[in-house]
C-alpha positions as CSV (number, residue, x, y, z in Angstrom):
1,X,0.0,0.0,0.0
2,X,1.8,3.0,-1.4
3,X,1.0,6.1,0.8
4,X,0.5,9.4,-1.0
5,X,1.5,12.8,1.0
6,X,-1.0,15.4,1.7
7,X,-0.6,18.9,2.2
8,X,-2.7,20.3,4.9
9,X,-2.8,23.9,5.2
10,X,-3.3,25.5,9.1
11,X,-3.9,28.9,9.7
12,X,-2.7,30.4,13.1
13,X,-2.3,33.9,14.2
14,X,1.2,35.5,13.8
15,X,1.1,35.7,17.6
16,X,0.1,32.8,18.3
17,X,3.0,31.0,16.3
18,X,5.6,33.6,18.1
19,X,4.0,32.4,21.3
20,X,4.6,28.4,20.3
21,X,8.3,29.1,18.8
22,X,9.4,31.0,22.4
23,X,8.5,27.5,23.7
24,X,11.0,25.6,22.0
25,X,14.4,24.5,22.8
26,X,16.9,26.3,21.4
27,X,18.4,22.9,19.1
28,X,15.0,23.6,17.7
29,X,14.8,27.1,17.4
30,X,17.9,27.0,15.7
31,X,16.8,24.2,13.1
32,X,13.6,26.7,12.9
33,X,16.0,29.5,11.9
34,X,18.0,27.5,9.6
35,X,15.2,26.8,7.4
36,X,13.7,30.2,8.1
37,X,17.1,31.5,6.3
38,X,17.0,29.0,3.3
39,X,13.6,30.0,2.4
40,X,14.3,33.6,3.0
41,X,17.4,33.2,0.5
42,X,15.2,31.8,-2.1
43,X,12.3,33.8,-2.1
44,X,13.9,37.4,-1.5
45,X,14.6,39.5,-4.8
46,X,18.6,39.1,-6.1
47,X,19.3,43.0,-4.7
48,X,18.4,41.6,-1.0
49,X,20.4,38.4,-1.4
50,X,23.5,39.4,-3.4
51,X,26.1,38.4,-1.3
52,X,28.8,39.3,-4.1
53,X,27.2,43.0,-3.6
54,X,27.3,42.8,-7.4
55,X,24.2,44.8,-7.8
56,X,26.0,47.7,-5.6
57,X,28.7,47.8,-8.3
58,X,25.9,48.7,-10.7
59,X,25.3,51.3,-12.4
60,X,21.5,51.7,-10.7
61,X,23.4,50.7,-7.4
62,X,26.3,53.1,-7.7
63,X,23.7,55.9,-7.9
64,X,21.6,54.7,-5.5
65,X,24.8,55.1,-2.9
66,X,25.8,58.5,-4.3
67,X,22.1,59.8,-3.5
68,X,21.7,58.0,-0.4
69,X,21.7,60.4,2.7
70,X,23.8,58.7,5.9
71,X,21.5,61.0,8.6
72,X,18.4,60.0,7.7
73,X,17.6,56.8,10.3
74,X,15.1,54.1,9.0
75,X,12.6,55.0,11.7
76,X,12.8,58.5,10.6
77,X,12.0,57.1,6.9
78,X,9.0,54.6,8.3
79,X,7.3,57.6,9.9
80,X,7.3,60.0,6.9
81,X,5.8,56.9,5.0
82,X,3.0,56.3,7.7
83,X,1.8,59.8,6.9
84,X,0.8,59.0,3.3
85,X,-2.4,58.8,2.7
86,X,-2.4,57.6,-1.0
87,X,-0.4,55.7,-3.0
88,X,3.4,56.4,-2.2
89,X,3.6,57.4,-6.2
90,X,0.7,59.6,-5.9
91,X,1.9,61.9,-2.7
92,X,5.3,62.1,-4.4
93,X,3.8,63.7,-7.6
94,X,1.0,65.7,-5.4
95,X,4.6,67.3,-3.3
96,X,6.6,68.2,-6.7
97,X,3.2,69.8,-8.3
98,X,3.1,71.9,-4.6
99,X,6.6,73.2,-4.9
């Protein structure tokens, strides 16, 4: 009798899963984040997971680090976002028509 794997799909609240990981040993908790990083090096675009920094040598990246501006802190970046109230495209071409 051959058996046939099945995919069953659970869903659980973010919280709750947090709440079940802080249970586990850390052996596991470290197996957990060893997979965690192998799916997260698959599925994240090739900018986030270029570990040659080849994209940085770029000509798009090489501008992007000319333009960037050290002082500005990511928090300070996530609140000026949280004040939009449209789309991100639409309040940046509703700021160049004010000016």
């Amino acid at each position: 009798m051959s058996q046939q794997k099945e995919q069953v799909t659970v869903q659980i609240p973010l919280e709750a899963l947090l709440n079940i990981l802080d249970q586990l040993p850390e052996d596991a908790l470290k197996a957990v984040k060893q997979r965690l990083d192998e799916r997260l090096q698959t599925s994240l675009p090739s900018v986030v997971n270029d570990p040659t920094g080849e994209f940085w040598r770029s000509e798009l990246g090489l501008h992007i680090l000319r333009e960037a501006d050290e002082s500005v802190s990511t928090e300070e970046v996530r609140c000026i976002l949280g004040r939009l109230s449209s789309s991100l495209a639409q309040d940046i071409l509703k700021g160049r028509e004010e000016s």
